[in-house]
PDB file of N, CA, C and O in Angstrom:
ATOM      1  N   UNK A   1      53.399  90.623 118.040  1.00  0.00           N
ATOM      2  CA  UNK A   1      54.491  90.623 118.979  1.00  0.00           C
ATOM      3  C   UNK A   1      55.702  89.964 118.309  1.00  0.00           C
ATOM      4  O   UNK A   1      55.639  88.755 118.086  1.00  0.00           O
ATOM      5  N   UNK A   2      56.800  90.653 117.970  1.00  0.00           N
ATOM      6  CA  UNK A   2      57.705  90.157 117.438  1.00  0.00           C
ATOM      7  C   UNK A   2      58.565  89.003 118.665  1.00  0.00           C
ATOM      8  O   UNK A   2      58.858  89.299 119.823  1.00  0.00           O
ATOM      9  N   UNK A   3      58.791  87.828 118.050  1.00  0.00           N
ATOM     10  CA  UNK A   3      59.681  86.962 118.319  1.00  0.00           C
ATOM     11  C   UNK A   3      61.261  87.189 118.583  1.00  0.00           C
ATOM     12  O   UNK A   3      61.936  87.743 117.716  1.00  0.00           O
ATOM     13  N   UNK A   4      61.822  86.761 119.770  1.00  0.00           N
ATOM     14  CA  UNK A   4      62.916  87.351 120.298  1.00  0.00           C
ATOM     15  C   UNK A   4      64.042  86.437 120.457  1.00  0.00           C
ATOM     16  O   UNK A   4      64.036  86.042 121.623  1.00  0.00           O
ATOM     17  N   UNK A   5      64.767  86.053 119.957  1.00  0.00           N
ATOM     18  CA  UNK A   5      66.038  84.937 120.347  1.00  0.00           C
ATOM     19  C   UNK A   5      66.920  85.029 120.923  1.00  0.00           C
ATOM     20  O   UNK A   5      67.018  86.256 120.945  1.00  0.00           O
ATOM     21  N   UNK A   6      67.837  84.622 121.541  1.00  0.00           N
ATOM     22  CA  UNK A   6      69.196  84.946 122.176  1.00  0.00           C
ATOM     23  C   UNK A   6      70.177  84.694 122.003  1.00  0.00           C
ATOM     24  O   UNK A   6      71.179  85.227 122.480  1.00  0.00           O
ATOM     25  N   UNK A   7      70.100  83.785 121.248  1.00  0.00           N
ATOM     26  CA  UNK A   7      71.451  83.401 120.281  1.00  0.00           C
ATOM     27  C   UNK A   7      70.890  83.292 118.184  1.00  0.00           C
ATOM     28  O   UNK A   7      69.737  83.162 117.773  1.00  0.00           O
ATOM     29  N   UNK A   8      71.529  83.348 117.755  1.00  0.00           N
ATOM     30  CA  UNK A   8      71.654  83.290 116.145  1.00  0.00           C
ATOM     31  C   UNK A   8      71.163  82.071 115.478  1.00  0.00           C
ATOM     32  O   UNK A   8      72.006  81.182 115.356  1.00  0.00           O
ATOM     33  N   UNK A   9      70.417  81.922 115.188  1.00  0.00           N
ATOM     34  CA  UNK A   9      70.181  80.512 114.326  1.00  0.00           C
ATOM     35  C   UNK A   9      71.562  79.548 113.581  1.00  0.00           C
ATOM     36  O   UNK A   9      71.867  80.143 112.547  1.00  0.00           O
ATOM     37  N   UNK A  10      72.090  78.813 113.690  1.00  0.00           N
ATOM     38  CA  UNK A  10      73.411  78.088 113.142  1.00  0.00           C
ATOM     39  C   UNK A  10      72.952  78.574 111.737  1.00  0.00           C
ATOM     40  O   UNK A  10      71.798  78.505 111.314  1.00  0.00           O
ATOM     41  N   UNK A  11      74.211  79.161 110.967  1.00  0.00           N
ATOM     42  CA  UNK A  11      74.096  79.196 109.524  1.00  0.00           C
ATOM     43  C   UNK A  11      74.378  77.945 108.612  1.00  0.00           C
ATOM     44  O   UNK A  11      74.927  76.984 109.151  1.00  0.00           O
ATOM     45  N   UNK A  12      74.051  77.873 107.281  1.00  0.00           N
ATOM     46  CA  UNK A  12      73.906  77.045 106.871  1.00  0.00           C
ATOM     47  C   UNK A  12      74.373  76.906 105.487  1.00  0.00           C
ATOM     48  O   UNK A  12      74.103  77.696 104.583  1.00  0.00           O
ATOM     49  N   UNK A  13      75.118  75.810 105.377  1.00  0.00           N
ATOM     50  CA  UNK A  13      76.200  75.431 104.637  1.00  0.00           C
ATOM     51  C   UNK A  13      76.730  76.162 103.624  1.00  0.00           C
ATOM     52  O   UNK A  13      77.912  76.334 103.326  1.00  0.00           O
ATOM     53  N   UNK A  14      75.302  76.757 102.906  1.00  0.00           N
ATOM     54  CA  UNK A  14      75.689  78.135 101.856  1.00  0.00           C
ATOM     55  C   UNK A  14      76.484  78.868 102.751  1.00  0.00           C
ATOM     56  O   UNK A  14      77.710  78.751 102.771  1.00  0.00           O
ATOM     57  N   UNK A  15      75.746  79.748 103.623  1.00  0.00           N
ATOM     58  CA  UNK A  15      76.403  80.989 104.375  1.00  0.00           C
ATOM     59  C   UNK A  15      77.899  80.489 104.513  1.00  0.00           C
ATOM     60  O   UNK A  15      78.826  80.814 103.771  1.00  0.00           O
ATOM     61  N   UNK A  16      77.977  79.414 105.891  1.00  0.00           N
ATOM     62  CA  UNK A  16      79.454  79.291 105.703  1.00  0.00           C
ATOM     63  C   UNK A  16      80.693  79.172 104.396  1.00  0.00           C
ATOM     64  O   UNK A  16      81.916  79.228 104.528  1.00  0.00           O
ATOM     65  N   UNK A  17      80.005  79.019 103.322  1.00  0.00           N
ATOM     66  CA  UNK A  17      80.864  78.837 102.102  1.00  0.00           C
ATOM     67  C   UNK A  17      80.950  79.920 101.686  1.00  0.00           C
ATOM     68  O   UNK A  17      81.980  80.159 101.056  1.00  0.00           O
ATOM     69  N   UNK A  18      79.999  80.964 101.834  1.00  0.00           N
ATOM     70  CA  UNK A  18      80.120  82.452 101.511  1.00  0.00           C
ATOM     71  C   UNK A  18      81.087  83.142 102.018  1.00  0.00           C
ATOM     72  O   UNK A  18      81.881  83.836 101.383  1.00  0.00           O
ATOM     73  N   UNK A  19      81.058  83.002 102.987  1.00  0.00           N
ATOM     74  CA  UNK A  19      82.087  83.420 104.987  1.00  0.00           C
ATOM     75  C   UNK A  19      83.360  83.018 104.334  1.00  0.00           C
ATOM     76  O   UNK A  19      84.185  83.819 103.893  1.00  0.00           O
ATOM     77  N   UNK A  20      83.438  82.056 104.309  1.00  0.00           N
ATOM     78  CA  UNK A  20      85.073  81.397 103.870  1.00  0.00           C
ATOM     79  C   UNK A  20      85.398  81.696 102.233  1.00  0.00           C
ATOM     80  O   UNK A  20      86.490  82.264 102.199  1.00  0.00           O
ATOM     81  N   UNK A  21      84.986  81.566 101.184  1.00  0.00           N
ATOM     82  CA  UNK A  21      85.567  82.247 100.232  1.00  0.00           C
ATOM     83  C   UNK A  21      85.543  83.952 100.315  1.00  0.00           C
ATOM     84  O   UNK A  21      86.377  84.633  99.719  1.00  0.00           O
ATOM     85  N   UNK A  22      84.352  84.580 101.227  1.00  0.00           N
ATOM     86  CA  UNK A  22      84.966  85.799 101.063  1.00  0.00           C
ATOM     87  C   UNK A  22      86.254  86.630 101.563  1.00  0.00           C
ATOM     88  O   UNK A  22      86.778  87.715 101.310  1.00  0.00           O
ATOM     89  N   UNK A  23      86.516  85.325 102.566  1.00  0.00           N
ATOM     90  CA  UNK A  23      87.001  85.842 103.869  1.00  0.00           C
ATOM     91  C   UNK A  23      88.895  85.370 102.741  1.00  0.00           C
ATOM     92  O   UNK A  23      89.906  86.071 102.775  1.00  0.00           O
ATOM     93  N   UNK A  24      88.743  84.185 102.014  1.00  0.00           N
ATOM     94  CA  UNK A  24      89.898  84.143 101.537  1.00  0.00           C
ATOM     95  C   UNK A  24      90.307  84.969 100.517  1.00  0.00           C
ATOM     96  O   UNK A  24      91.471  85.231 100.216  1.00  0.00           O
ATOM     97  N   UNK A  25      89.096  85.446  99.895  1.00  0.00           N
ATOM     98  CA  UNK A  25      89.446  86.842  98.562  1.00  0.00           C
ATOM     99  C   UNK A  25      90.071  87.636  99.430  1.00  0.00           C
ATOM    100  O   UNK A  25      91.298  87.533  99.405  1.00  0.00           O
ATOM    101  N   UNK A  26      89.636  88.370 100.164  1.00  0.00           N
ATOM    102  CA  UNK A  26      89.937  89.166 101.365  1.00  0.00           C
ATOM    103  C   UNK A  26      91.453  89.283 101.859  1.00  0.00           C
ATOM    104  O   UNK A  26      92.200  90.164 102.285  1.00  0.00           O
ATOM    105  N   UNK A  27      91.492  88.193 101.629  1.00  0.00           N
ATOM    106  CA  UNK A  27      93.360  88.018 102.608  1.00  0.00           C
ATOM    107  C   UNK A  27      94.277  88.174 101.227  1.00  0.00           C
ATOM    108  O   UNK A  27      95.219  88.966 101.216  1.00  0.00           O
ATOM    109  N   UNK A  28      93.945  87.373 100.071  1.00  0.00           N
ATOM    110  CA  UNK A  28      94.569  87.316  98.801  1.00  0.00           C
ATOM    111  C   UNK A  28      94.819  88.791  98.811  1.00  0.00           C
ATOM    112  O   UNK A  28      95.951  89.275  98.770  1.00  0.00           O
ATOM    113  N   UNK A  29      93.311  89.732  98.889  1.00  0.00           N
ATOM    114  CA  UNK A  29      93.771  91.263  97.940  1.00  0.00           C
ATOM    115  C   UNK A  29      94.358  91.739  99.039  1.00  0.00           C
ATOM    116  O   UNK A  29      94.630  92.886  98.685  1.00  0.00           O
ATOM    117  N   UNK A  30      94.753  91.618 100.187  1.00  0.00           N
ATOM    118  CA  UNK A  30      95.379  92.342 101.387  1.00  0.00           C
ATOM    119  C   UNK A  30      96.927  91.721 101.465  1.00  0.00           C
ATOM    120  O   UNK A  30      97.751  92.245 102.214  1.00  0.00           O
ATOM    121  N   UNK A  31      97.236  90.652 100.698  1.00  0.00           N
ATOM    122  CA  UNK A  31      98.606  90.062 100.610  1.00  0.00           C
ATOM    123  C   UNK A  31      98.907  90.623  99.588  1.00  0.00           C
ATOM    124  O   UNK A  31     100.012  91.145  99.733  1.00  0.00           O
ATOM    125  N   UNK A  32      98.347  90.853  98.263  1.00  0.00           N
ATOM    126  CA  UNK A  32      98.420  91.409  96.954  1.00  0.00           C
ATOM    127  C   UNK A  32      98.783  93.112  97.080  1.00  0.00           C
ATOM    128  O   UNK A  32      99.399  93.743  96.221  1.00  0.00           O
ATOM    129  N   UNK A  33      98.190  93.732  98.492  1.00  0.00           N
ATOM    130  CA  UNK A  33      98.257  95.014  98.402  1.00  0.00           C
ATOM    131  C   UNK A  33      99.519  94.789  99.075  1.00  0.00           C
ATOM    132  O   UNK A  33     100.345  95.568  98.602  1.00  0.00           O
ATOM    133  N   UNK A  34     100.092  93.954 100.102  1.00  0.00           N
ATOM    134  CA  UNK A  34     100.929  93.914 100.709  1.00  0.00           C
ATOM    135  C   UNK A  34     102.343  94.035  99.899  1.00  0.00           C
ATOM    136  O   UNK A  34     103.329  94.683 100.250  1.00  0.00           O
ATOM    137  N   UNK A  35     102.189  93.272  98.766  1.00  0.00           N
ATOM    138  CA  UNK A  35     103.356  92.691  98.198  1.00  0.00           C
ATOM    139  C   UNK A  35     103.493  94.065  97.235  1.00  0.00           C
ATOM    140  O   UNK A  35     104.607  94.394  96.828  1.00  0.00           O
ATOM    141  N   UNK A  36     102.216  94.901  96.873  1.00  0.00           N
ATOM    142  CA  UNK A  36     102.327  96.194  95.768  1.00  0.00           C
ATOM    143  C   UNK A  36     103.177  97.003  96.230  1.00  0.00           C
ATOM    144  O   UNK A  36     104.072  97.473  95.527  1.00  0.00           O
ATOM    145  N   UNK A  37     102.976  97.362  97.832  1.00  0.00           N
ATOM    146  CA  UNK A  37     103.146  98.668  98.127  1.00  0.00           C
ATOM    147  C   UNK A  37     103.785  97.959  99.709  1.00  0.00           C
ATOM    148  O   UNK A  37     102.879  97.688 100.498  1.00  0.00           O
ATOM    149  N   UNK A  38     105.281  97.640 100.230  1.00  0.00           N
ATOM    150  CA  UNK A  38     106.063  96.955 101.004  1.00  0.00           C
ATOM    151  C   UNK A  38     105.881  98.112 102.172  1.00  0.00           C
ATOM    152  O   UNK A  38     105.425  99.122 101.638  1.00  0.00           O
ATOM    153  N   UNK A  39     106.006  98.222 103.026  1.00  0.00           N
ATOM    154  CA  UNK A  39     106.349  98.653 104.182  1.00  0.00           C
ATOM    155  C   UNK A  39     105.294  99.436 104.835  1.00  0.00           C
ATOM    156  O   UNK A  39     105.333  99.730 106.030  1.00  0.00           O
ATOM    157  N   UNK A  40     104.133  99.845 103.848  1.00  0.00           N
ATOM    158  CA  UNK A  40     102.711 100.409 104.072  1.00  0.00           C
ATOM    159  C   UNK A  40     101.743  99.534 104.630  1.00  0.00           C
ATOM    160  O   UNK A  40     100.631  99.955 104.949  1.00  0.00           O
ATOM    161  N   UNK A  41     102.072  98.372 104.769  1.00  0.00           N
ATOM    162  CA  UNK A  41     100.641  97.623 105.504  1.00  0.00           C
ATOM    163  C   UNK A  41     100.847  96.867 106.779  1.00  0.00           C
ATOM    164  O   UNK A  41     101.920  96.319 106.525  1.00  0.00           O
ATOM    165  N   UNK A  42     100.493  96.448 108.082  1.00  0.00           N
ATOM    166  CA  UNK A  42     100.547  95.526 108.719  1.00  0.00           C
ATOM    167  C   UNK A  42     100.999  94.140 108.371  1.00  0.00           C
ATOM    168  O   UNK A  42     100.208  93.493 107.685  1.00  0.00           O
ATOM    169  N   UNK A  43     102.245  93.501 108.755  1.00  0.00           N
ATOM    170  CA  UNK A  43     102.127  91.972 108.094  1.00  0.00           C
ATOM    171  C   UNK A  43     100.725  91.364 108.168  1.00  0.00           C
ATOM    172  O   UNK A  43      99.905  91.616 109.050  1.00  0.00           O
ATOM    173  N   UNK A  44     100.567  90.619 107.244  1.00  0.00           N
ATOM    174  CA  UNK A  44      99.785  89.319 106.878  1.00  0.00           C
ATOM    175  C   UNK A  44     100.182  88.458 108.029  1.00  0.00           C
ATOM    176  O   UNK A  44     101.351  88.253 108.355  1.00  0.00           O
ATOM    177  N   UNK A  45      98.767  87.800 108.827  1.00  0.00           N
ATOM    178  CA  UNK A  45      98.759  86.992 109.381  1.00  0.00           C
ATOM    179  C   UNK A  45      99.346  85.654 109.264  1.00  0.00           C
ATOM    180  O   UNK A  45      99.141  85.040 108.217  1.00  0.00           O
ATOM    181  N   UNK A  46     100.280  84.938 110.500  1.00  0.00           N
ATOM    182  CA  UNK A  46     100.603  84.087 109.339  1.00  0.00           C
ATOM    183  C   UNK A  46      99.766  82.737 109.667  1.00  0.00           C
ATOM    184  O   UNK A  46      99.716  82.264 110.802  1.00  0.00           O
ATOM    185  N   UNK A  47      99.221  82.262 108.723  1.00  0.00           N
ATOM    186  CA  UNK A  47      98.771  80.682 109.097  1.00  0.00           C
ATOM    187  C   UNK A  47      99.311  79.696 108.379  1.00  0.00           C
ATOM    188  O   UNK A  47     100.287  79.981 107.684  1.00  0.00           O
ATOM    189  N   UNK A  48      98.668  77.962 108.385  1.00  0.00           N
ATOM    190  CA  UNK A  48      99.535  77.143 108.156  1.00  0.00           C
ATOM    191  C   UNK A  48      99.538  76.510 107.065  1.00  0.00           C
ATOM    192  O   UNK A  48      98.429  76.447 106.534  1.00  0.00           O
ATOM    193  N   UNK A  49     100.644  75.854 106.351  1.00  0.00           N
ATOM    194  CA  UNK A  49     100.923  75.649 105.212  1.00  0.00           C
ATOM    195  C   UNK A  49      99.650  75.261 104.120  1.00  0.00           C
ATOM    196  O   UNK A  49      99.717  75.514 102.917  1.00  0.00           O
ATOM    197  N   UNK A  50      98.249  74.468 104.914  1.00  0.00           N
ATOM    198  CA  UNK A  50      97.502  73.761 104.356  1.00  0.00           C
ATOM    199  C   UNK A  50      96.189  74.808 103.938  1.00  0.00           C
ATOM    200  O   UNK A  50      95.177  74.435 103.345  1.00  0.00           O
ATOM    201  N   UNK A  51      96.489  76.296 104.429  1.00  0.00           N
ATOM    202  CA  UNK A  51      95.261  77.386 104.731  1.00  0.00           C
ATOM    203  C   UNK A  51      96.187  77.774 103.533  1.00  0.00           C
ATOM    204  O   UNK A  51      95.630  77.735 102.436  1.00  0.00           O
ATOM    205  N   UNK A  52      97.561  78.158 103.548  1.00  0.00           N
ATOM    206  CA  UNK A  52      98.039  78.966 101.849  1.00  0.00           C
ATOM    207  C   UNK A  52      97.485  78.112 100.883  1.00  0.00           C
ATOM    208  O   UNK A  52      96.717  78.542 100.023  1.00  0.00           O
ATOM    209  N   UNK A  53      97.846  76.832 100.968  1.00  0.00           N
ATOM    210  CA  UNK A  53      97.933  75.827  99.821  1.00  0.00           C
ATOM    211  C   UNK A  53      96.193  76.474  99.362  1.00  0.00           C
ATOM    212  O   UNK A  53      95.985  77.323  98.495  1.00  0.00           O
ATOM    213  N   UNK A  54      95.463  76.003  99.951  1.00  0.00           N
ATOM    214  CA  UNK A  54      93.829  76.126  99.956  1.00  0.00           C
ATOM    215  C   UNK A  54      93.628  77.677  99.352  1.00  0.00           C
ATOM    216  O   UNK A  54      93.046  78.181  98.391  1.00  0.00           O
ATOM    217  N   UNK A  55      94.094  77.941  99.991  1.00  0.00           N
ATOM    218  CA  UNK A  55      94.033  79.936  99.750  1.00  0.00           C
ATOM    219  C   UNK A  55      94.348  80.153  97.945  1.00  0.00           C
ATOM    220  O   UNK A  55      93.881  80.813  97.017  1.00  0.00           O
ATOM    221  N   UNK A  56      95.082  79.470  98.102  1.00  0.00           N
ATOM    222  CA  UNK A  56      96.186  79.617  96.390  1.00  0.00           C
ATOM    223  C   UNK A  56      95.132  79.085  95.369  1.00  0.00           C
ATOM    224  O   UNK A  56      94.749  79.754  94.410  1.00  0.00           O
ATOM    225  N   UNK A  57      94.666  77.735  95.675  1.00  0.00           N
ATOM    226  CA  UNK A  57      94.418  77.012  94.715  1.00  0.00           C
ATOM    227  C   UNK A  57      92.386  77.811  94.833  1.00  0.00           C
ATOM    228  O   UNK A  57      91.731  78.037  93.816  1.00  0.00           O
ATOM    229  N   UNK A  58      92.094  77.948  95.621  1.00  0.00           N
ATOM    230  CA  UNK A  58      90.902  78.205  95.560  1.00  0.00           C
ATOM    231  C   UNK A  58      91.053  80.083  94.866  1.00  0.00           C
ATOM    232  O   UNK A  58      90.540  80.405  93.794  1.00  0.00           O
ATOM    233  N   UNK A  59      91.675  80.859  95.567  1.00  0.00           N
ATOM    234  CA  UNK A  59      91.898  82.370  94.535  1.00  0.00           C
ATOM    235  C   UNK A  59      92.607  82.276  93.219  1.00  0.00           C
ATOM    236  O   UNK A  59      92.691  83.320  92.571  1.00  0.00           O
ATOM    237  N   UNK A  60      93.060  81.326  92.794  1.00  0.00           N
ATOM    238  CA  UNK A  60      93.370  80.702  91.453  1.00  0.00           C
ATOM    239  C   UNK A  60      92.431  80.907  90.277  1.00  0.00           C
ATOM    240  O   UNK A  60      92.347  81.674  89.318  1.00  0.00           O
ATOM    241  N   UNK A  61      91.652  79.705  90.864  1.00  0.00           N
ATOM    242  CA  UNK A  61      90.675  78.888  90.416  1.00  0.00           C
ATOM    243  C   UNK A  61      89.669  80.413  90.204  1.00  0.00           C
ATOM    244  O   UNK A  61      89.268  80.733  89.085  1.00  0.00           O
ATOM    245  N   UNK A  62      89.441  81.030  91.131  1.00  0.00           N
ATOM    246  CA  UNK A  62      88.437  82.484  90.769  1.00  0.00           C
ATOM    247  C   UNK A  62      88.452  83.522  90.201  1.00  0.00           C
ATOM    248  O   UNK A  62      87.382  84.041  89.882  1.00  0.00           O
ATOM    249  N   UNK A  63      89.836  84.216  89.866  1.00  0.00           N
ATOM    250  CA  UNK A  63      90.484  84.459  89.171  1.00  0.00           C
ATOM    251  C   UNK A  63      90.489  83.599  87.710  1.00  0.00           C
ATOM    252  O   UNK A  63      90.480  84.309  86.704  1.00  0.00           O
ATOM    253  N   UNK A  64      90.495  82.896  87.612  1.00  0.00           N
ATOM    254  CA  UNK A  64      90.935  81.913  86.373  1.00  0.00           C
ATOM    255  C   UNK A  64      89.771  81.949  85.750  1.00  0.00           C
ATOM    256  O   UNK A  64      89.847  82.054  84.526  1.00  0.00           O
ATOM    257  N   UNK A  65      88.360  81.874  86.375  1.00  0.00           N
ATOM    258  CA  UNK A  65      86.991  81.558  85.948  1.00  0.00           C
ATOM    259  C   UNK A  65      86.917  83.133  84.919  1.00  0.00           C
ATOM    260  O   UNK A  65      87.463  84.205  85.177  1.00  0.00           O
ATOM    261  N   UNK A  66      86.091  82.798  83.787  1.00  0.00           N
ATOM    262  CA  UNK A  66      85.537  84.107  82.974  1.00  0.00           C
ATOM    263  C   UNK A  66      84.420  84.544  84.130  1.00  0.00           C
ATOM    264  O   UNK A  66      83.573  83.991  84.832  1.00  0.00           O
ATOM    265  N   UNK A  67      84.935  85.854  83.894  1.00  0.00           N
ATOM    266  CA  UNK A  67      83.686  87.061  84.232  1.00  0.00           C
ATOM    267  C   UNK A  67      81.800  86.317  84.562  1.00  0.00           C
ATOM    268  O   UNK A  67      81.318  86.173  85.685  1.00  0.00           O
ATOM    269  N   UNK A  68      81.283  86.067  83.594  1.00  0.00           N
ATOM    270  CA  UNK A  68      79.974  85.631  83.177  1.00  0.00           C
ATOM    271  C   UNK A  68      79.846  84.308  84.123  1.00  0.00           C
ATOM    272  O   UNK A  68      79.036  84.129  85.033  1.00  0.00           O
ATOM    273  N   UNK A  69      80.531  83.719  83.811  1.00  0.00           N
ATOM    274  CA  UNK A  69      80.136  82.236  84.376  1.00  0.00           C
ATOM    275  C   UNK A  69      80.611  82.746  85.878  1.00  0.00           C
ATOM    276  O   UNK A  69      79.615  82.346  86.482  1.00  0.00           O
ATOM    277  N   UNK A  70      81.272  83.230  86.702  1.00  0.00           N
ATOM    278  CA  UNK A  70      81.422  83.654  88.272  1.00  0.00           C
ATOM    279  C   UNK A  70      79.726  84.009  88.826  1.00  0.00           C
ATOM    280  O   UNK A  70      79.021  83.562  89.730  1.00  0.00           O
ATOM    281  N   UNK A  71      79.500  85.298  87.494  1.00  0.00           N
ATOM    282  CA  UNK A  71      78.034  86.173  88.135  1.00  0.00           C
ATOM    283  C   UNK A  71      77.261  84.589  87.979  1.00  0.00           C
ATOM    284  O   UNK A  71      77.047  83.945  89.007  1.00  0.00           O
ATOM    285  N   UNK A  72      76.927  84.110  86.815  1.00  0.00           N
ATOM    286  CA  UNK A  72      76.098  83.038  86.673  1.00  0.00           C
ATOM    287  C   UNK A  72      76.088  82.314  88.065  1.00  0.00           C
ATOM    288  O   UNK A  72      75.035  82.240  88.698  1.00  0.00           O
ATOM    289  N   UNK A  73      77.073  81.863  88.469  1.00  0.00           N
ATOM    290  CA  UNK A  73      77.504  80.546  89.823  1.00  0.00           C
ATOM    291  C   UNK A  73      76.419  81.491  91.144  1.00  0.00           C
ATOM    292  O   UNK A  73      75.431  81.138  91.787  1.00  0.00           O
ATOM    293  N   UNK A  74      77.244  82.837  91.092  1.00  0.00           N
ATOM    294  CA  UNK A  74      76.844  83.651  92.383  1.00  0.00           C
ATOM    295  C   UNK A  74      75.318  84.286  92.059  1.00  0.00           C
ATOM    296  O   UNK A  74      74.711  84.897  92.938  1.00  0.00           O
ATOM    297  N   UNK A  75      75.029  84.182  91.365  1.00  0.00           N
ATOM    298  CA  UNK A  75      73.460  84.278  91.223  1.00  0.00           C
ATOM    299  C   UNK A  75      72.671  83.265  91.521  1.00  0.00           C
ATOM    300  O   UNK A  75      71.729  83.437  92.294  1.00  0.00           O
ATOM    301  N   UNK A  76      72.944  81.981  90.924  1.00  0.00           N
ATOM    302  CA  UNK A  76      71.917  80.817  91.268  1.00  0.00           C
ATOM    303  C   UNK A  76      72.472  80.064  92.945  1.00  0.00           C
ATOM    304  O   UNK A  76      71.769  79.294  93.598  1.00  0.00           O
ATOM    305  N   UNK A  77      73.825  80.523  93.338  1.00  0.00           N
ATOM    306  CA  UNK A  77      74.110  80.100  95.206  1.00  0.00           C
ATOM    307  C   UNK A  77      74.050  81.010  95.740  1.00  0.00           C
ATOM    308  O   UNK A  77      73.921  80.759  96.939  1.00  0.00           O
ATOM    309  N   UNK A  78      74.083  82.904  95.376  1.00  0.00           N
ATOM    310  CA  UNK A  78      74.193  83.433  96.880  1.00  0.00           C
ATOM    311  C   UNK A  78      73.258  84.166  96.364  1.00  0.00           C
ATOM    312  O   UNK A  78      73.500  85.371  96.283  1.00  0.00           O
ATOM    313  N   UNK A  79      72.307  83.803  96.011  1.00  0.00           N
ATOM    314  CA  UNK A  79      71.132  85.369  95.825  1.00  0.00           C
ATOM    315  C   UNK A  79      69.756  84.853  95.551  1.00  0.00           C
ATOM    316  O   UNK A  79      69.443  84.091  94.637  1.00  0.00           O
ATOM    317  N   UNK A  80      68.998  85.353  96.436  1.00  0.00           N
ATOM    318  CA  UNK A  80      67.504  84.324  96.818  1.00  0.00           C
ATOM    319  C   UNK A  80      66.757  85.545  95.891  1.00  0.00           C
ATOM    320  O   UNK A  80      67.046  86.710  95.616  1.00  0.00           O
ATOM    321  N   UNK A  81      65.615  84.607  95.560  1.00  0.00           N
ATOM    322  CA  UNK A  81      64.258  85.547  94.855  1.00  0.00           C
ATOM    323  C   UNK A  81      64.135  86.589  95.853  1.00  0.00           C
ATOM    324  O   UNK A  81      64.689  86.611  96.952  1.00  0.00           O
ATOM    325  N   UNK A  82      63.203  87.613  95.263  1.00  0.00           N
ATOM    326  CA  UNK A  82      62.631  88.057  96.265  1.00  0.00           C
ATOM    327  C   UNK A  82      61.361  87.937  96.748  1.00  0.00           C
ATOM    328  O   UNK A  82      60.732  87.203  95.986  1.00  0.00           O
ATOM    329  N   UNK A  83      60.497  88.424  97.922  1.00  0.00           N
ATOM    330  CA  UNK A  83      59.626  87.615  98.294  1.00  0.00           C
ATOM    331  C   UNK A  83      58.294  88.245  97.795  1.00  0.00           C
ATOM    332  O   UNK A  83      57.898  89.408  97.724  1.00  0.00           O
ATOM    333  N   UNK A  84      57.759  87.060  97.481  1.00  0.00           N
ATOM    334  CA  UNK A  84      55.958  87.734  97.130  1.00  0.00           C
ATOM    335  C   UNK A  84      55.057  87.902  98.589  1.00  0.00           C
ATOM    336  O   UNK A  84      54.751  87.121  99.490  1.00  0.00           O
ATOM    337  N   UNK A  85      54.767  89.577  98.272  1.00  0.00           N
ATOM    338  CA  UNK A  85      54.136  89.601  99.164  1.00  0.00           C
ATOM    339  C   UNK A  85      52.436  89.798  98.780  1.00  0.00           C
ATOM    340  O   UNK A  85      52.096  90.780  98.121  1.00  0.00           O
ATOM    341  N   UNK A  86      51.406  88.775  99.254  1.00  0.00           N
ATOM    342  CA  UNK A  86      50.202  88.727  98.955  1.00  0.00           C
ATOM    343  C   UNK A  86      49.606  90.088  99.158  1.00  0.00           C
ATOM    344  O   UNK A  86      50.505  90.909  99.338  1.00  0.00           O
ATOM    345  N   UNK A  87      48.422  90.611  99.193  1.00  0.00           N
ATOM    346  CA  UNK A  87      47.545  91.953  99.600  1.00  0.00           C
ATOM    347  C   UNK A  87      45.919  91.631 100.007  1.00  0.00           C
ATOM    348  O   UNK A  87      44.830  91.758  99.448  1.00  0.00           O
ATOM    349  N   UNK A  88      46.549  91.011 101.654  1.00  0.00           N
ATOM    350  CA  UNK A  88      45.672  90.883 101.949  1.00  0.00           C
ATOM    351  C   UNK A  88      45.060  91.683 102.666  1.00  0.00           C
ATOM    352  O   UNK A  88      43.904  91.442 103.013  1.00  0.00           O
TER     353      UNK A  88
END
């Protein structure tokens, strides 16, 4: 009998760090497309000085990192083994 919940288990500290840097790549390449190609996109949301600052310095910083060492980081934080399954 499968087990049934009604709300989501709280995620956990990984997930949310996943959520929020993807969510800031996300806005970077949608400001980036914004700024390519002017009058073709919806404005950019605007938020507050301390969410750009953060935004900047953290899509910087990822950007800035070599290729290898990014996959390296996102392999050993966002990507679980997979599971052994016994045969019983």
């Amino acid at each position: 009998m499968p087990v049934v919940t009604r709300k989501a288990p709280p995620a956990s500290p990984l997930q949310r760090f996943r959520a929020w840097s993807e969510k800031m790549l996300i806005e970077a390449a949608q400001l980036d497309l914004a700024r390519k190609y002017p009058g073709t996109t919806a404005a950019p949301i605007r938020r507050g000085a301390l969410h750009a600052v953060v935004r900047t310095v953290f899509v910087t910083g990822y950007r800035l990192t070599p290729a290898p060492l990014r996959r390296w980081v996102l392999r050993r934080l966002l990507i679980r083994r997979e599971q052994r399954w016994s045969s019983a």
